[in-house]
py3Dmol code that shows the C-alpha trace and the ligand (Angstrom):
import py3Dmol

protein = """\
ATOM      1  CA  UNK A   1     -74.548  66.207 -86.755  1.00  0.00           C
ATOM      2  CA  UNK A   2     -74.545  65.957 -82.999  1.00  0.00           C
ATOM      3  CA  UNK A   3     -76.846  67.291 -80.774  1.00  0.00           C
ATOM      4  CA  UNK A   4     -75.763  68.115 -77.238  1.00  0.00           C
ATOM      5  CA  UNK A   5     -78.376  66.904 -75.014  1.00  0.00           C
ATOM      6  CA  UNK A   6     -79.949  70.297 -72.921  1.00  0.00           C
ATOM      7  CA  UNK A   7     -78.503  70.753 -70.091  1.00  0.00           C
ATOM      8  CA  UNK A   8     -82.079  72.756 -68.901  1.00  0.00           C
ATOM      9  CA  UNK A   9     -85.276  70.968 -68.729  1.00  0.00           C
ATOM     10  CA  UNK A  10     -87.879  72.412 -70.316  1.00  0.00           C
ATOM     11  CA  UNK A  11     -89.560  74.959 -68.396  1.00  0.00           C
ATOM     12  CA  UNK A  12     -93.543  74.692 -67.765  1.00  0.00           C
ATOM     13  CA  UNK A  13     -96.313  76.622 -69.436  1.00  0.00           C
ATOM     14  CA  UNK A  14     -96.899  79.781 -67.342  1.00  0.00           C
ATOM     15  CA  UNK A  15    -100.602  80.813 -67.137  1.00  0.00           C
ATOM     16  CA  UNK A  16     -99.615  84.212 -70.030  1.00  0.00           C
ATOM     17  CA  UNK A  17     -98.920  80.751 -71.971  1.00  0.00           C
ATOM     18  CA  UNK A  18    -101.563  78.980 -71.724  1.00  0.00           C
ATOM     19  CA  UNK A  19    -104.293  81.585 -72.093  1.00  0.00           C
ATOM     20  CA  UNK A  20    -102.578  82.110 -75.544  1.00  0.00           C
ATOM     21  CA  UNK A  21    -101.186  78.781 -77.301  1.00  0.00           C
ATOM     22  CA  UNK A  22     -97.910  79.111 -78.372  1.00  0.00           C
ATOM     23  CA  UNK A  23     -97.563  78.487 -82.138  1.00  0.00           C
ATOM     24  CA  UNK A  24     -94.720  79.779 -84.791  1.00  0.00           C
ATOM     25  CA  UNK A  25     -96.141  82.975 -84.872  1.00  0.00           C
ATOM     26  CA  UNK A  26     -94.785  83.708 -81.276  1.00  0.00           C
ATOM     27  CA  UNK A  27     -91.187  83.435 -82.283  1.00  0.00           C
ATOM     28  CA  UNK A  28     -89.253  85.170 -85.101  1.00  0.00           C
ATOM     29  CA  UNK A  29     -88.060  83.158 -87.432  1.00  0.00           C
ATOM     30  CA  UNK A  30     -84.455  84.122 -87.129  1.00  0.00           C
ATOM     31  CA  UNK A  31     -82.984  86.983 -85.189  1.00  0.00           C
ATOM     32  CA  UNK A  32     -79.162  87.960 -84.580  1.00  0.00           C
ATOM     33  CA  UNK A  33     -77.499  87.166 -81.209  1.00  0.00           C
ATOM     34  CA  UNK A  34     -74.809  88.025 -79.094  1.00  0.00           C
ATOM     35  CA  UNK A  35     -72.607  84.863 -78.256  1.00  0.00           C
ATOM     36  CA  UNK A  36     -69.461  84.417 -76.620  1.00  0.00           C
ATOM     37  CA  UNK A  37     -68.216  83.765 -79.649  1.00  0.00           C
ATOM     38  CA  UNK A  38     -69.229  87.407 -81.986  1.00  0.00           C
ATOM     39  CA  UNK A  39     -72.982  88.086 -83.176  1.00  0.00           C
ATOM     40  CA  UNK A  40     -74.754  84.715 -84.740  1.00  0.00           C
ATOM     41  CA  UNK A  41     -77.845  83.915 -86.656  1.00  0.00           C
ATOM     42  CA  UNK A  42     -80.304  82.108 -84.650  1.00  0.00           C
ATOM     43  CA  UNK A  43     -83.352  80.394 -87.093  1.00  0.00           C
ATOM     44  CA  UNK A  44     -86.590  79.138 -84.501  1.00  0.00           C
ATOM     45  CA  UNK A  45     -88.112  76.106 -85.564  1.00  0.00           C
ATOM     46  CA  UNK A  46     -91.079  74.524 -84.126  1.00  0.00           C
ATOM     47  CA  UNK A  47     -91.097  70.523 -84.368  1.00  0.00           C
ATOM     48  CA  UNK A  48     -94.469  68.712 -82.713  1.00  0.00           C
ATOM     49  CA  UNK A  49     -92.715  65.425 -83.012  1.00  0.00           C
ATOM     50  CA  UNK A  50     -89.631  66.986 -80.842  1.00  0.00           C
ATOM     51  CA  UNK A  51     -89.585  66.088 -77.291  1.00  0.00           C
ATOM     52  CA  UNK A  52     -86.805  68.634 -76.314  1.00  0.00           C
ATOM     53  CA  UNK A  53     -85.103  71.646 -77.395  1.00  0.00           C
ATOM     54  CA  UNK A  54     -82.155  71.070 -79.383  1.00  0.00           C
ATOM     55  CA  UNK A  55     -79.891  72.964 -81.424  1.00  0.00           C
ATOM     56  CA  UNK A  56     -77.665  72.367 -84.155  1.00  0.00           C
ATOM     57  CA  UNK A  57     -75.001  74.187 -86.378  1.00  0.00           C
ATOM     58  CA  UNK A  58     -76.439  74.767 -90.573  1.00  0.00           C
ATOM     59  CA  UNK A  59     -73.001  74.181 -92.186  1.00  0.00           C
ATOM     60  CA  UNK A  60     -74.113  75.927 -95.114  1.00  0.00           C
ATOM     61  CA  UNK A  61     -73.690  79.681 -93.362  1.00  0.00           C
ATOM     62  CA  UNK A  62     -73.045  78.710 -89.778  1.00  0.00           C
ATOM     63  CA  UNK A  63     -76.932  79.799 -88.236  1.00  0.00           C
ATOM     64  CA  UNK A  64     -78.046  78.246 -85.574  1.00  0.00           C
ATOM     65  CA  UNK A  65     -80.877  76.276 -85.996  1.00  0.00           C
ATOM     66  CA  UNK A  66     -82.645  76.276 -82.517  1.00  0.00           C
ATOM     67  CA  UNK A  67     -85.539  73.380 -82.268  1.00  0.00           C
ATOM     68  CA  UNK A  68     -88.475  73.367 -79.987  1.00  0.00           C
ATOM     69  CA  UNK A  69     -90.724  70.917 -78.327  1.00  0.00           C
ATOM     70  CA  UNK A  70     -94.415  71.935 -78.978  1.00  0.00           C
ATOM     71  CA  UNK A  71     -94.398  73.400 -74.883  1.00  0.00           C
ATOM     72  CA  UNK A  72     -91.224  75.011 -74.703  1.00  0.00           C
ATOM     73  CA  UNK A  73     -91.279  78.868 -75.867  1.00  0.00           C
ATOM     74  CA  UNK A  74     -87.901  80.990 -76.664  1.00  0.00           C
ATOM     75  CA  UNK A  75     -86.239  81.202 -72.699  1.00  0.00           C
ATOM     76  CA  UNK A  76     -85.781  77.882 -73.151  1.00  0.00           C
ATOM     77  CA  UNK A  77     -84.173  77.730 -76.529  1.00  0.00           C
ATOM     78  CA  UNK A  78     -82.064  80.855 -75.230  1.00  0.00           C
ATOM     79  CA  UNK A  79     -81.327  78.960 -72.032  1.00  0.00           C
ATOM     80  CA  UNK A  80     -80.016  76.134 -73.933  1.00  0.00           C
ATOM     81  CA  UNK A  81     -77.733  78.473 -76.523  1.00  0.00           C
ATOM     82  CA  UNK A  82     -76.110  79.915 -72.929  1.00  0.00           C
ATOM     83  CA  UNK A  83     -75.595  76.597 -71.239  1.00  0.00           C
ATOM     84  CA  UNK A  84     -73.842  75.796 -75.238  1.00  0.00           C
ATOM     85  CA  UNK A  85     -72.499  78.591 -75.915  1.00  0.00           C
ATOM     86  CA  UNK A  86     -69.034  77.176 -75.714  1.00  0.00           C
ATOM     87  CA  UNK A  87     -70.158  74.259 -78.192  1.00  0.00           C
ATOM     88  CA  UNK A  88     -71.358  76.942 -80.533  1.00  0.00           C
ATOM     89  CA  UNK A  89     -68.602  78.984 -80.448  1.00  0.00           C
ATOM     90  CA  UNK A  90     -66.210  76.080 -81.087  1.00  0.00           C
ATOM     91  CA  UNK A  91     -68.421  74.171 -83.940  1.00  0.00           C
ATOM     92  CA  UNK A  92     -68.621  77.823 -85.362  1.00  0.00           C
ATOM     93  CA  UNK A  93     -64.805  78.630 -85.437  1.00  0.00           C
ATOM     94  CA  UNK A  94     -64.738  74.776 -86.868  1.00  0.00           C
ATOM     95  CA  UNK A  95     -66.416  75.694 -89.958  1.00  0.00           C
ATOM     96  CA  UNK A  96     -64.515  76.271 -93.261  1.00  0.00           C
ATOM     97  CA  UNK A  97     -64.815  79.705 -94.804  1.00  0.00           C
ATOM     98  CA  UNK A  98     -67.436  80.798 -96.931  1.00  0.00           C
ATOM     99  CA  UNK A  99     -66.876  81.257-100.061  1.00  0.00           C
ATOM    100  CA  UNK A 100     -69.685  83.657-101.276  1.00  0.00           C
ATOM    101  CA  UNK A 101     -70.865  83.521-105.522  1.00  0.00           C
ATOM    102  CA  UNK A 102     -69.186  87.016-106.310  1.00  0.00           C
ATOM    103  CA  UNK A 103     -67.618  88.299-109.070  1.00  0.00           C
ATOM    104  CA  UNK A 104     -63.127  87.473-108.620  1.00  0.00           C
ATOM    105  CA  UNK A 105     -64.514  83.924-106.495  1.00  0.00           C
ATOM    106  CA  UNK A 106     -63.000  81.107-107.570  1.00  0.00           C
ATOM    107  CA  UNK A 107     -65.761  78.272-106.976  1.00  0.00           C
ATOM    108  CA  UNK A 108     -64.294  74.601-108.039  1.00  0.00           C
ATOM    109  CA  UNK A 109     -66.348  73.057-110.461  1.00  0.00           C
ATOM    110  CA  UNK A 110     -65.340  69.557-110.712  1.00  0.00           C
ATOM    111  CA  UNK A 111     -62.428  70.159-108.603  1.00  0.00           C
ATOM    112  CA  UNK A 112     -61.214  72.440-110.733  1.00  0.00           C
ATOM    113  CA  UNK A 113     -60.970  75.969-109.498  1.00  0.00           C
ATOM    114  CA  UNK A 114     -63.215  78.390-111.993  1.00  0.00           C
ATOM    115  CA  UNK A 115     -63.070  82.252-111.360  1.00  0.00           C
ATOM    116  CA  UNK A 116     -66.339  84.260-111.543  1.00  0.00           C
ATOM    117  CA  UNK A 117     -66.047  86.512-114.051  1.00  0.00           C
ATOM    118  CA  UNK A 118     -68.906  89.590-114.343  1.00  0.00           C
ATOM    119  CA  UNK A 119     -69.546  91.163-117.212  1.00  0.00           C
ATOM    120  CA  UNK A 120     -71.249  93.872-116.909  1.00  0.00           C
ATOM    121  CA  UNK A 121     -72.288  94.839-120.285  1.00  0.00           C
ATOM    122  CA  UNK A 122     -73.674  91.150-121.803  1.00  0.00           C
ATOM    123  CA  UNK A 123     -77.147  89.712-122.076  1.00  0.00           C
ATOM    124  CA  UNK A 124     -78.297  87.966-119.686  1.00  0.00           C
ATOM    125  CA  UNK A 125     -77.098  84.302-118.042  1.00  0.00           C
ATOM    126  CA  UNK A 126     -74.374  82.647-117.039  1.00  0.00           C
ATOM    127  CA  UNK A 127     -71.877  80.230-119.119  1.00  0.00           C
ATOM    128  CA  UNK A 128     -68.524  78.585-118.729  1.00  0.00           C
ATOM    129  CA  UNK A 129     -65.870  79.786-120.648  1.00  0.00           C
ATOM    130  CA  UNK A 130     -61.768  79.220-120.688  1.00  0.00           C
ATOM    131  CA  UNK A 131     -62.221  77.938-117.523  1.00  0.00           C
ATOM    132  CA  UNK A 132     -63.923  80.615-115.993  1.00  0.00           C
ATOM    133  CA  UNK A 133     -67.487  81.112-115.518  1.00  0.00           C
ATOM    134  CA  UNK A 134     -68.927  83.932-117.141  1.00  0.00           C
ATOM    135  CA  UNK A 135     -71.948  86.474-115.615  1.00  0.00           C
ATOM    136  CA  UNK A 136     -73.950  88.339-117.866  1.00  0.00           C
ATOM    137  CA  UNK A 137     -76.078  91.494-116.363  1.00  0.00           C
ATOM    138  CA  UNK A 138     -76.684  93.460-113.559  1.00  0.00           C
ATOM    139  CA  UNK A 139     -74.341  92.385-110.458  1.00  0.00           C
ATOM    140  CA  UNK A 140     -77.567  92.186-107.773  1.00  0.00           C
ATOM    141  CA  UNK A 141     -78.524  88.778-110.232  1.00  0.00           C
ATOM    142  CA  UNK A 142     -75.284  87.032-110.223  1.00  0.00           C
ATOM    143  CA  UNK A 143     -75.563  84.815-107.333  1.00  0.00           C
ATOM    144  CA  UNK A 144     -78.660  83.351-108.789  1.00  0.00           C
ATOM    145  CA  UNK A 145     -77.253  82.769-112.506  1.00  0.00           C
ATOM    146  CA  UNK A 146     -73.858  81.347-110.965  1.00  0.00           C
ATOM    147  CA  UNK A 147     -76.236  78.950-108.814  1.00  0.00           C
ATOM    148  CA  UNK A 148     -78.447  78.612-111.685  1.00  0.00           C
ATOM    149  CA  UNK A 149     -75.436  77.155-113.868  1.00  0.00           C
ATOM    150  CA  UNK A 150     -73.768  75.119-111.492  1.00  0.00           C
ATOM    151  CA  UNK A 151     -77.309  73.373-110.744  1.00  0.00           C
ATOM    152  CA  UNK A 152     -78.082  72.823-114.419  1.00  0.00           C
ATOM    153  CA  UNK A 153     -74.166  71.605-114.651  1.00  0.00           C
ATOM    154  CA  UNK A 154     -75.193  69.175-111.804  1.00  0.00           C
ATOM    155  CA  UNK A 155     -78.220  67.814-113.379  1.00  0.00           C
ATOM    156  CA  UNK A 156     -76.478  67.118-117.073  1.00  0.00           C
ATOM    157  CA  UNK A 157     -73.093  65.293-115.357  1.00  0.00           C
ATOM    158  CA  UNK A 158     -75.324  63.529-112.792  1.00  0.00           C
ATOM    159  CA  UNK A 159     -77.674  62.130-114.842  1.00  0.00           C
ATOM    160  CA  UNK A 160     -74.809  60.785-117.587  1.00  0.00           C
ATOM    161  CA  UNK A 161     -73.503  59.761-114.776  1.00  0.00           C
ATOM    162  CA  UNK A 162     -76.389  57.394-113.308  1.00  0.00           C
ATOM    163  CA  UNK A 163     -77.614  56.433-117.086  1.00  0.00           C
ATOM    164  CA  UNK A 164     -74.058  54.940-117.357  1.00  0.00           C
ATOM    165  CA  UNK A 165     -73.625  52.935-113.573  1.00  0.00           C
ATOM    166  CA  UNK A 166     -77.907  51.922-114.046  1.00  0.00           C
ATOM    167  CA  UNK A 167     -76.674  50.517-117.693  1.00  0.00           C
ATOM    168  CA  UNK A 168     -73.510  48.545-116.087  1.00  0.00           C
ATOM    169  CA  UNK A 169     -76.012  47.087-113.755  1.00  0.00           C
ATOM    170  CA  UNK A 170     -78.604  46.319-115.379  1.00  0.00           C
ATOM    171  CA  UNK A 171     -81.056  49.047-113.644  1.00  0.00           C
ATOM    172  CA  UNK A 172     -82.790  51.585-114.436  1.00  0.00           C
ATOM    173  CA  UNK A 173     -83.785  55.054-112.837  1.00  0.00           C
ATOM    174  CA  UNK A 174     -87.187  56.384-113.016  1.00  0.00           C
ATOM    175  CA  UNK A 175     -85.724  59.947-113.030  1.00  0.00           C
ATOM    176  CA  UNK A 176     -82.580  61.821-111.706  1.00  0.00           C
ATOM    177  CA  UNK A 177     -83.173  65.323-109.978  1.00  0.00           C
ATOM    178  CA  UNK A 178     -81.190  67.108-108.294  1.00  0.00           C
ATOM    179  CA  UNK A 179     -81.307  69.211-105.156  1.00  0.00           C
ATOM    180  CA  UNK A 180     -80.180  71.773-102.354  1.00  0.00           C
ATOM    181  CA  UNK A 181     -80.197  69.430 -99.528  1.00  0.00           C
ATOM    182  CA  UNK A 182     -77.425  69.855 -97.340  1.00  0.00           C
ATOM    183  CA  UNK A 183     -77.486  66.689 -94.911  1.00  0.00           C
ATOM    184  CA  UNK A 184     -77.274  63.895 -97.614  1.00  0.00           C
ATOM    185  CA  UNK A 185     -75.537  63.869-100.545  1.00  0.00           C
ATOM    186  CA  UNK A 186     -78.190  61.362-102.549  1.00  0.00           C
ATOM    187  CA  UNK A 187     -80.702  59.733-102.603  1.00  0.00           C
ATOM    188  CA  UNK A 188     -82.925  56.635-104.058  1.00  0.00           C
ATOM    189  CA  UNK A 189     -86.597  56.319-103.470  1.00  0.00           C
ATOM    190  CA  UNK A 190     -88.781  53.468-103.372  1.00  0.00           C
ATOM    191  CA  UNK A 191     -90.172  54.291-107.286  1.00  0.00           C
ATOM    192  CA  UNK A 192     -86.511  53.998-108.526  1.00  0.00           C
ATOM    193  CA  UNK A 193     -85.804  57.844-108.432  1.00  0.00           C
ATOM    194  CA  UNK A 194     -82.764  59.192-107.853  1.00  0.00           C
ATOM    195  CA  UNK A 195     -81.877  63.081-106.260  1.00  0.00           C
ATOM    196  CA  UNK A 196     -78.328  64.449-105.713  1.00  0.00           C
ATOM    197  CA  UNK A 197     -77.202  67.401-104.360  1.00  0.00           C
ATOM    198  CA  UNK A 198     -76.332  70.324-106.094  1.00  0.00           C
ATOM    199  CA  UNK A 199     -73.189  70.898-104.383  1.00  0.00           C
ATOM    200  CA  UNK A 200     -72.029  68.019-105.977  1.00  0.00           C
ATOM    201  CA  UNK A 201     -71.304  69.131-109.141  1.00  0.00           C
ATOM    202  CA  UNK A 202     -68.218  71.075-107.482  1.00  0.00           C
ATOM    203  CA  UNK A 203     -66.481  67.738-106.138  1.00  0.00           C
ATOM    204  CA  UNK A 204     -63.782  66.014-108.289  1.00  0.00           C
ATOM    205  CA  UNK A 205     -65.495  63.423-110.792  1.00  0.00           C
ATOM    206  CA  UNK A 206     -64.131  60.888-109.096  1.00  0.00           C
ATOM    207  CA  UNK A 207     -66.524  61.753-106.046  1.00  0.00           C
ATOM    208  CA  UNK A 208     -69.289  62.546-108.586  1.00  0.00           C
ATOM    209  CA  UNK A 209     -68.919  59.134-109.972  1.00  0.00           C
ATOM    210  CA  UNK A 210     -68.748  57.332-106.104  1.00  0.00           C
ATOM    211  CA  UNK A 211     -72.211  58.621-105.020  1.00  0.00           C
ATOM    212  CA  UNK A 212     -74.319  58.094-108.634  1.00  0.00           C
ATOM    213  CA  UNK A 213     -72.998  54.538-108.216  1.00  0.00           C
ATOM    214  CA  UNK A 214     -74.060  53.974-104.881  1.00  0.00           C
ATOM    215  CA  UNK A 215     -77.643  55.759-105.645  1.00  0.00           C
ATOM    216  CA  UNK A 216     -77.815  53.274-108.303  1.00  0.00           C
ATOM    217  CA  UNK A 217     -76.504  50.336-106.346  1.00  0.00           C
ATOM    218  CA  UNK A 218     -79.698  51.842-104.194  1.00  0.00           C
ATOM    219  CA  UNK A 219     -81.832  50.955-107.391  1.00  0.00           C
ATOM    220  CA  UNK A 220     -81.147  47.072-105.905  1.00  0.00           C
ATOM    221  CA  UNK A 221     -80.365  47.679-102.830  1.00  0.00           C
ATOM    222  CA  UNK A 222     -82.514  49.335-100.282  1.00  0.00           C
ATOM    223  CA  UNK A 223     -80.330  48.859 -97.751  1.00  0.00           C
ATOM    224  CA  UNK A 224     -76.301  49.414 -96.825  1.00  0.00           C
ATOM    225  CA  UNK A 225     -76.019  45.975 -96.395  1.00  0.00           C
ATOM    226  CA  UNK A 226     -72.512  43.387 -97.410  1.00  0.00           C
ATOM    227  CA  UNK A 227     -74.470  42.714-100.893  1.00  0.00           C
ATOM    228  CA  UNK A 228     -75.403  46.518-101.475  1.00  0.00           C
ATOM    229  CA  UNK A 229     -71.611  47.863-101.046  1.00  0.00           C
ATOM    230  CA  UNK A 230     -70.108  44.590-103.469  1.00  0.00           C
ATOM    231  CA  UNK A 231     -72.848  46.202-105.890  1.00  0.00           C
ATOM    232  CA  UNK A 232     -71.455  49.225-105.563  1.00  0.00           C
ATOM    233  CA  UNK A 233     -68.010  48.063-106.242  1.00  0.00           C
ATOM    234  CA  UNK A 234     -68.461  46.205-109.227  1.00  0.00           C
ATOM    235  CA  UNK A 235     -70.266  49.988-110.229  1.00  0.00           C
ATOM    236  CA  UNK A 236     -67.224  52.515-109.539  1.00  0.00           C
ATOM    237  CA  UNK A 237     -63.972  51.815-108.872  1.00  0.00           C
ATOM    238  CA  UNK A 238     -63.455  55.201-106.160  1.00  0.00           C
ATOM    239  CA  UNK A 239     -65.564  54.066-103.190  1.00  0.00           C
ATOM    240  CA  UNK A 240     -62.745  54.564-100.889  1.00  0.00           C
ATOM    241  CA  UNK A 241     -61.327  57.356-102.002  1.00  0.00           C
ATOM    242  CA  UNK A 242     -64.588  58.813-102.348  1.00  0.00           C
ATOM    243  CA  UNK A 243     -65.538  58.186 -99.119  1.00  0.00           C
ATOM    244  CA  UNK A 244     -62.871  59.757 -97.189  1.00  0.00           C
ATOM    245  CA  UNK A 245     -62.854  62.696 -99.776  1.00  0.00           C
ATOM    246  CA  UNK A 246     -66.423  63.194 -98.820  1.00  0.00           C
ATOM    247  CA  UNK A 247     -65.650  62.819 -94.935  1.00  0.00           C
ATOM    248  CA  UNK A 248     -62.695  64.663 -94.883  1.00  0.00           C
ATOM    249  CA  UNK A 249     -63.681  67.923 -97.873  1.00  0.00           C
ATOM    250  CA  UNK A 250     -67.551  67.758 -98.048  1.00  0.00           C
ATOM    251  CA  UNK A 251     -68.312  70.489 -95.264  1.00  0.00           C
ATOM    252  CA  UNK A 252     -66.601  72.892 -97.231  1.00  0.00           C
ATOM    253  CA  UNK A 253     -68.809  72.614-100.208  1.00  0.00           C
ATOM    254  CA  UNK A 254     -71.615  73.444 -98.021  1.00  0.00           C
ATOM    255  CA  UNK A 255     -70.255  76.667 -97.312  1.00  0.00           C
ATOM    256  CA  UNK A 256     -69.526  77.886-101.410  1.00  0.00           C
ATOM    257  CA  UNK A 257     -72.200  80.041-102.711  1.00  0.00           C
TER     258      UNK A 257
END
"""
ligand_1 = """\
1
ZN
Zn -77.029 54.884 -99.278
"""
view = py3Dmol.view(width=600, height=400)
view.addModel(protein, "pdb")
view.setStyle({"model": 0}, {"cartoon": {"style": "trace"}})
view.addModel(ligand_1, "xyz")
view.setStyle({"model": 1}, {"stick": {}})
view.zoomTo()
view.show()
C-alpha cells in the first residue's frame, strides 16, 4: 500500500508538550472527519519505531489509519490528511463497495454467490443450506454467526487443502490456522505453521488452491526465490491465474462483511 511521503515536517515539541509526554492516551483512537471528499474515519496510531507521520487507506472499511512518530502529536497527523486530502479522497472513491453481513446480502463463498438468509424464529447459529446461508436468532447476532461460519468454512477447506499440496510434496505442516489479516493473504513460519486469511474462503477454489500451495511450497522454501515458485508449480496448476485473480479481485474481499 503506498504511503505518500508528508509533505509537512514534523513540527517540534512545544513546552505544553514537553511538561506532559505525549503517549496514546493524548489522542482518540478514532474520530470522524470532514474531508474534501464527505465525513471519514480517522484511527490514531502511535508507532516508536516510525520516523514520520504517515497515513494509509484500511481497505477493509475505508478508515484512515493515521501513524505517528513518537514526537509528533495530532496537528501534524491533521496537517498531513490536508496536504492529502486529494489522495484520500481519490484512494477512497477507488475502493469497491462494501458489502455489509446482513440479512438479503449475497456474500460469495467460493465464488459462488450465497444469499443471507435470517430466520428469525430458529435456534441459534449459522449453516449453509440450498445455497444460501442460513441465520438462526436475534438479527443484532448475525454478523458474528455469518463471520463465525465463513471462518470455520475457511479453516476445514484450507486445511484439506494444505494436507493435500504438503502430501504431494513431501512436507508437512505443523498446524494450519487461519486469520483476519488483511495485508497478506498467508503465511508460513519458521516452525512449519501455516495461517490464511479468512477472507479466503470467499475466493474461487482455484485461488484457494494457488495460495495453500505456495504456503506449502513455503514449508521448503523460505524464500520467493526461482526454486521456491518451480515448487510451487509442480504443487497447483493455477499460479497464474491465481495471481492476477488475486491482483485484480482481492480488494474487494476486504470490503465483504
Ligand atoms: Zn510467499
Amino acid at each position: 500500500m503506498a504511503r505518500p511521503e508528508p509533505a509537512t515536517p514534523v513540527p517540534e515539541l512545544t513546552n505544553r508538550d514537553r511538561a506532559r509526554p505525549i503517549s496514546i492516551m493524548d489522542l482518540p483512537p478514532s474520530e470522524l472527519l470532514p474531508l474534501p471528499g464527505g465525513p471519514a474515519r480517522v484511527e490514531w496510531r502511535r508507532s516508536p519505531r516510525a520516523r514520520r507521520v504517515s497515513l494509509r487507506i484500511r481497505p477493509h472499511d475505508g478508515a484512515i489509519i493515521v501513524t505517528l512518530p513518537p514526537r509528533a502529536g495530532r496537528p501534524a497527523g491533521l496537517a498531513l490528511l490536508r496536504t492529502h486530502a486529494a489522495w484520500v479522497s481519490d484512494r477512497l472513491a477507488a475502493l469497491p463497495s462494501a458489502v455489509p453481513f446482513e440479512d438479503g446480502a449475497s456474500v460469495p463463498v467460493g465464488g459462488v454467490g450465497h444469499l443471507i438468509r435470517h430466520v428469525p424464529g430458529g435456534r441459534g447459529g449459522a449453516w449453509f443450506e440450498a445455497g444460501a446461508i442460513h441465520v438462526a436468532g436475534a438479527p443484532e447476532f448475525l454478523r458474528r454467526r455469518v463471520h463465525d461460519l465463513l471462518r470455520a468454512e475457511a479453516r476445514r477447506r484450507l486445511s484439506a487443502l494444505a494436507a493435500e499440496k504438503a502430501a504431494l510434496g513431501g512436507l508437512q505442516a505443523r498446524r494450519v490456522t487461519v486469520k483476519d489479516t488483511v495485508s497478506r493473504w498467508g503465511s508460513c513460519s519458521a516452525d512449519g505453521s501455516l495461517a490464511f486469511s479468512w477472507r479466503l474462503v470467499m475466493a474461487p477454489p482455484f485461488v484457494q488452491d494457488y495460495v495453500a500451495a505456495h504456503e506449502v511450497a513455503h514449508l521448503r522454501h523460505m524464500n520467493h526465490g526461482p526454486r521456491f515458485w518451480a515448487l510451487v508449480r509442480t504443487l497447483t496448476p493455477h499460479m497464474d491465474a491465481a495471481v492476477s485473480w488475486l491482483h485484480e479481485e482481492g480488494q474487494s474481499l476486504m470490503r465483504i462483511g
